[in-house]
N, CA, C and O atoms as a GROMACS GRO file, in nm:
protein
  172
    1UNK      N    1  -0.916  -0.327   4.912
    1UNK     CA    2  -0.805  -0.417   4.921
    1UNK      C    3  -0.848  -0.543   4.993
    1UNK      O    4  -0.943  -0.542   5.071
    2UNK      N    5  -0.788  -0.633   4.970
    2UNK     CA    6  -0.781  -0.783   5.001
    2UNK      C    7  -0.684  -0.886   5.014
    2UNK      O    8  -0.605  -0.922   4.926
    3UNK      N    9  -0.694  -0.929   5.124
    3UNK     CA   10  -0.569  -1.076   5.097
    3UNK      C   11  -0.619  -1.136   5.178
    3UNK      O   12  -0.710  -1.092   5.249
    4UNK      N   13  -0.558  -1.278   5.185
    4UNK     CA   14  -0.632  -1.394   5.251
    4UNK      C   15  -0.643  -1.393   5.430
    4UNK      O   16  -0.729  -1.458   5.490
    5UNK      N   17  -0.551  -1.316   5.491
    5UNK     CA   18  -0.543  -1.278   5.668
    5UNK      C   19  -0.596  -1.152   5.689
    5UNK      O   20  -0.670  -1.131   5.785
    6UNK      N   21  -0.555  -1.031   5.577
    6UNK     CA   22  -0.585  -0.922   5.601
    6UNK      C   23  -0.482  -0.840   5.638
    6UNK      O   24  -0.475  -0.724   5.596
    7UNK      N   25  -0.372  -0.902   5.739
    7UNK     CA   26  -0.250  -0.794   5.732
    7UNK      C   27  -0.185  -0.722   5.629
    7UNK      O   28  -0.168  -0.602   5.649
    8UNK      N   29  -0.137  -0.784   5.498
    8UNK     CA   30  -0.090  -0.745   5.373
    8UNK      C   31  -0.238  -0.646   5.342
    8UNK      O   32  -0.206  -0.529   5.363
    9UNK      N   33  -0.316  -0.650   5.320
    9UNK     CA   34  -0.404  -0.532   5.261
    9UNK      C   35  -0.417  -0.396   5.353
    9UNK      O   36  -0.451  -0.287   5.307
   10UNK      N   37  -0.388  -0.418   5.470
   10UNK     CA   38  -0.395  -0.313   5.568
   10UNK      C   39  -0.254  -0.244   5.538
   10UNK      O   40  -0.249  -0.121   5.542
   11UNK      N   41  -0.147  -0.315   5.510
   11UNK     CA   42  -0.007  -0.233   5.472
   11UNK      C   43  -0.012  -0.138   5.329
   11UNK      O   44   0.024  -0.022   5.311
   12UNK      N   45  -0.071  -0.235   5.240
   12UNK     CA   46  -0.087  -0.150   5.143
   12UNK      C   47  -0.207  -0.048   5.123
   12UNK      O   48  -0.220   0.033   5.031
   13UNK      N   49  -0.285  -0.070   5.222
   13UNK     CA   50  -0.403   0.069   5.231
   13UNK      C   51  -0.295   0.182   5.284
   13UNK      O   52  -0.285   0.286   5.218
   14UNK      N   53  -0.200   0.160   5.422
   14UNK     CA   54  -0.145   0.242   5.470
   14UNK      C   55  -0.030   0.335   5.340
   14UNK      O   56  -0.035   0.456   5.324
   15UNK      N   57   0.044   0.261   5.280
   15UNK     CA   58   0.126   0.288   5.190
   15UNK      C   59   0.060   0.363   5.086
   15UNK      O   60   0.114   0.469   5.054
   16UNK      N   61  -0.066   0.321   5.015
   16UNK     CA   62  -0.130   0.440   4.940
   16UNK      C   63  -0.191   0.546   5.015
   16UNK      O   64  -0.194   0.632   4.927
   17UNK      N   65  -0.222   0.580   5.080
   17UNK     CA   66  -0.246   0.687   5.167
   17UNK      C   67  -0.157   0.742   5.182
   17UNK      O   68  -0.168   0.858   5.142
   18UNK      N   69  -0.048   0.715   5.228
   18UNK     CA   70   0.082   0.787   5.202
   18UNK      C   71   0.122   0.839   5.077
   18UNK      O   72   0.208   0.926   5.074
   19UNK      N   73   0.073   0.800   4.978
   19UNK     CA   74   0.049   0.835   4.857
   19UNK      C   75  -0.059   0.941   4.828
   19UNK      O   76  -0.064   0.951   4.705
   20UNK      N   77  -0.135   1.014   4.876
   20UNK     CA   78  -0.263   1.033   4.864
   20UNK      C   79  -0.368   0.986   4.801
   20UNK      O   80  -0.444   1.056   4.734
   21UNK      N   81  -0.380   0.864   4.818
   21UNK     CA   82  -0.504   0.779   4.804
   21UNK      C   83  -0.565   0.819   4.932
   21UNK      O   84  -0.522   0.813   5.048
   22UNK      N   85  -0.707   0.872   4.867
   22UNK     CA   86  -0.802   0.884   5.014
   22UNK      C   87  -0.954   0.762   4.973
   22UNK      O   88  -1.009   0.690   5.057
   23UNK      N   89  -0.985   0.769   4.855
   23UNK     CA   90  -1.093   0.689   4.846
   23UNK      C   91  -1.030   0.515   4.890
   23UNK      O   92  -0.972   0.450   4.802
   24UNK      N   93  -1.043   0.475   4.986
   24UNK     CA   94  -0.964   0.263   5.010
   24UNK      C   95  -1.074   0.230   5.075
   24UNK      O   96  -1.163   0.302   5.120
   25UNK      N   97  -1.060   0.096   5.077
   25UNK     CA   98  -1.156   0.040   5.153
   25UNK      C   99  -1.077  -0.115   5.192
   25UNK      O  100  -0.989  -0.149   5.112
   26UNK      N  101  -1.093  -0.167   5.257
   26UNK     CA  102  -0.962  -0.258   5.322
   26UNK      C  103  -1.082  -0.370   5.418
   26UNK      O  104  -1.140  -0.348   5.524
   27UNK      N  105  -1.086  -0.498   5.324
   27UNK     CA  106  -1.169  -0.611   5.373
   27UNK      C  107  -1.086  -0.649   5.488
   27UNK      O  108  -0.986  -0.721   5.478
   28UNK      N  109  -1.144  -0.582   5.632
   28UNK     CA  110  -1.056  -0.609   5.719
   28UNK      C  111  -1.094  -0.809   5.753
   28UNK      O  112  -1.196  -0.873   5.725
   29UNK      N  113  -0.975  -0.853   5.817
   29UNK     CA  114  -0.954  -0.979   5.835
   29UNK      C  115  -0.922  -1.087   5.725
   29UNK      O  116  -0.868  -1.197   5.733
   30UNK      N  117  -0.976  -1.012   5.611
   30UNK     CA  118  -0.912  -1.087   5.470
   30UNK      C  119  -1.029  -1.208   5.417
   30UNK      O  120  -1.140  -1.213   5.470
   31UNK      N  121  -1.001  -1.271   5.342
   31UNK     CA  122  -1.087  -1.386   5.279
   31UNK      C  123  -1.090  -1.444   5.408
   31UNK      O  124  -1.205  -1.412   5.439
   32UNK      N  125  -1.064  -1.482   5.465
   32UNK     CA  126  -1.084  -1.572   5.604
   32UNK      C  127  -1.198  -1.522   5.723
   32UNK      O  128  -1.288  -1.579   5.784
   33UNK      N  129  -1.153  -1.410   5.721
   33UNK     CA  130  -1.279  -1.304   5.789
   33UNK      C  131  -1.393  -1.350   5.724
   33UNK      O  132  -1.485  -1.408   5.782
   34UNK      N  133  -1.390  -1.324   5.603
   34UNK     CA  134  -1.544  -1.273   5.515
   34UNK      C  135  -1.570  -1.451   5.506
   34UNK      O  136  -1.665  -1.505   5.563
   35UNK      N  137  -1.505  -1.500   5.453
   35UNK     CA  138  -1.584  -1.707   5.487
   35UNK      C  139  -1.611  -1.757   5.580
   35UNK      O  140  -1.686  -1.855   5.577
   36UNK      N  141  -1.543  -1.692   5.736
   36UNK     CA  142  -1.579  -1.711   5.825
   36UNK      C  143  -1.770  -1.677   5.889
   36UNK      O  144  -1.849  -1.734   5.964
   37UNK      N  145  -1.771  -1.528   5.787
   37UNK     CA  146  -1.890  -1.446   5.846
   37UNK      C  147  -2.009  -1.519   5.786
   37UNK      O  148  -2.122  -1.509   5.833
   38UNK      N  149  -1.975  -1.601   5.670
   38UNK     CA  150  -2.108  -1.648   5.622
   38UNK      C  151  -2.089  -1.578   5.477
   38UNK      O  152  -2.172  -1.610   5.392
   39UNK      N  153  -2.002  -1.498   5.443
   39UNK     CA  154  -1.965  -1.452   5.332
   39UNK      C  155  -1.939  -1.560   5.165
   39UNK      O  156  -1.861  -1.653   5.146
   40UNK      N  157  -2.035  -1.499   5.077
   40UNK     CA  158  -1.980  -1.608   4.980
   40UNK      C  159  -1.866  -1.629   4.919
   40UNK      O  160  -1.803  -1.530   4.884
   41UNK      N  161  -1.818  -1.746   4.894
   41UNK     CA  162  -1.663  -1.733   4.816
   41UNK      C  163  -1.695  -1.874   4.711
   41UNK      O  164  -1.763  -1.975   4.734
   42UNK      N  165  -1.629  -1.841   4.605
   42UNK     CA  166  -1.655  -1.906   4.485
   42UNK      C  167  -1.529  -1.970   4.462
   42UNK      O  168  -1.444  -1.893   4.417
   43UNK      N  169  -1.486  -2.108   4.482
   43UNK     CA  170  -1.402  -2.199   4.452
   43UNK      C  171  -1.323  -2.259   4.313
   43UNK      O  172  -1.244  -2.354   4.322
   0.00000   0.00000   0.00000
């Protein structure tokens, strides 16, 4: 999961899990995190 802050993907990791989704993976901090880190992002 992904979104641009990271809060919204952390809700919906929680909400499928509640679901039994066990395989997630949740880009913590969001697009902003990962461009921040040096991460590539394509415009």
């Amino acid at each position: 999961m992904q979104c641009l802050g990271g809060y919204r993907s952390s809700i919906a990791c929680s909400l499928l899990e509640q679901h039994g989704f066990t395989r997630l993976v949740d880009l913590e901090g969001g697009w902003r995190a990962w461009e921040a880190a040096g991460g590539a992002v394509a415009r």
